[in-house]
C-alpha angles and dihedrals in degrees: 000000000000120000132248107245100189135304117252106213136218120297139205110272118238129188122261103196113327088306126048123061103192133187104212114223108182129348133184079234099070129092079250118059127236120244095267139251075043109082109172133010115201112187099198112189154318080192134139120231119188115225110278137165103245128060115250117213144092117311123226115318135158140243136187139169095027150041135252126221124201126191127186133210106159132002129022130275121189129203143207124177135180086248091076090248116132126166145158117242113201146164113327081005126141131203114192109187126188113201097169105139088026135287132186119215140168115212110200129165104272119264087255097040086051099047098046094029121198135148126326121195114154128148119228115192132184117235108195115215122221103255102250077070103042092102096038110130116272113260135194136226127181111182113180135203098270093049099065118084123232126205118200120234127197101272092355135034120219111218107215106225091177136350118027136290127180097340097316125111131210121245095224122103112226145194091216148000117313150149126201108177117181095201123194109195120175113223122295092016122134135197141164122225116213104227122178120258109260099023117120115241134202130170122194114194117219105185128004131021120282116214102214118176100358098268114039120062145200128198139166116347096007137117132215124211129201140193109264081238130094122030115253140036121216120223133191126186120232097187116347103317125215113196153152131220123208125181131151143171103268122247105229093204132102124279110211104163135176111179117307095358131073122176136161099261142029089248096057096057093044079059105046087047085058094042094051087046088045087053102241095139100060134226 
């Protein structure tokens, strides 16, 4: 059994663009580490928009060394890169954007999602890539909702984004080893995820309250860090319990970030700063 490390608890949202109020719960960028490969956790929402004419969002802006991973849960999000990708993200929706080289991309609610509102609440992770794939050319998933498989669970069911689980495989392609589990539990249920040994493991719960190891807890807009040994974590659900799992195969290489790159050395971000002025990403 892997080993809480500790239970990062709920932040003050700020606003990413004109729409997206986040609370951030780990980034490469703070004095602690995040469990790598995982770089940065954004928690968007949930938050209520009334209908408008314009899309709210964040306006081009550029990426490089890494991917980005968004998952819906309500609302709709819609995307456009240099790359000529495009794509809606709804509900049970995934995007799962490689940046890699370099790519420059705009996310705004959708046209239909702006016009009628509602509420938005969607999760967007950074996945970091081992350097030997950092200029790789960008690449672009959309994974919707019905192409995710979902294993049932005695009182619950865990849809397998990417990596395997019980026989059933994720539909992302990845660069290395990882697991990104979206698991529904009702309330007083209780399962055991089999994680390898080594891998680092998170768990952010998203509604209700998960019972870990009988006596911490972690509940709405908090994440929950465990030690990369043993081979399993053990969740109970307090209240129907809404939660995603997240665990991947560390990458052992330096993070030197700026932004929206990150990159192994000084000199490659100075590089990929002069490459997105000089307009080699596109637009």
């Amino acid at each position: 059994m892997k080993k809480l490390l500790s239970v990062r608890r709920e932040t003050e949202r700020h606003w990413v663009g004109d729409g997206l109020p986040v609370r951030s719960l780990f980034s490469y960028q703070d004095q602690s580490p995040p469990p790598s490969p995982f770089l940065l956790l954004d928690y968007a929402g949930p938050a209520e928009f009334a209908p408008a004419s314009r899309p709210r969002g964040v306006g081009e802006h550029p990426h490089r060394g890494f991917e980005t991973v968004t998952v819906v849960y309500q609302g709709e999000v819609a995307h456009r890169d240099s790359a000529g990708n495009s794509g809606r993200v709804g509900p049970g929706d995934v995007q799962w954007m490689t940046a890699a080289s370099g790519v420059v991309h705009e996310e705004k609610h959708s046209l239909e999602f702006t016009r009628r509102g509602g509420t938005l609440e969607m999760i967007q992770l950074w996945v970091n890539l081992p350097a030997r794939f950092k200029m790789t050319p960008p690449r672009y998933q959309t994974l919707l909702d019905a192409q995710i498989p979902a294993v049932a669970l005695p009182g619950g069911s865990v849809r397998v984004i990417a990596g395997d689980f019980a026989g059933a495989r994720g539909p992302a392609l990845t660069f290395t080893s990882i697991n990104l589990w979206d698991l529904r539990l009702r309330a007083g249920e209780r399962v055991e995820l089999p994680l390898p040994d080594g891998h680092t493991a998170a768990l952010l719960v998203l509604k209700g309250v998960a019972s870990l190891d009988g006596s911490a807890r972690a509940k709405h807009a908090e994440i929950a860090i465990f030690d990369p040994s043993g081979e399993s974590i053990a969740v109970q659900a307090e209240g129907d319990l809404t939660a995603l799992l997240l665990s991947g195969e560390p990458i052992d290489e330096p993070v030197v970030g700026y932004g929206p790159f990150v990159m192994n050395t000084e000199e490659e971000i100075e590089q990929a700063i002069a490459d997105y002025q000089a307009g080699r990403f596109g637009g």
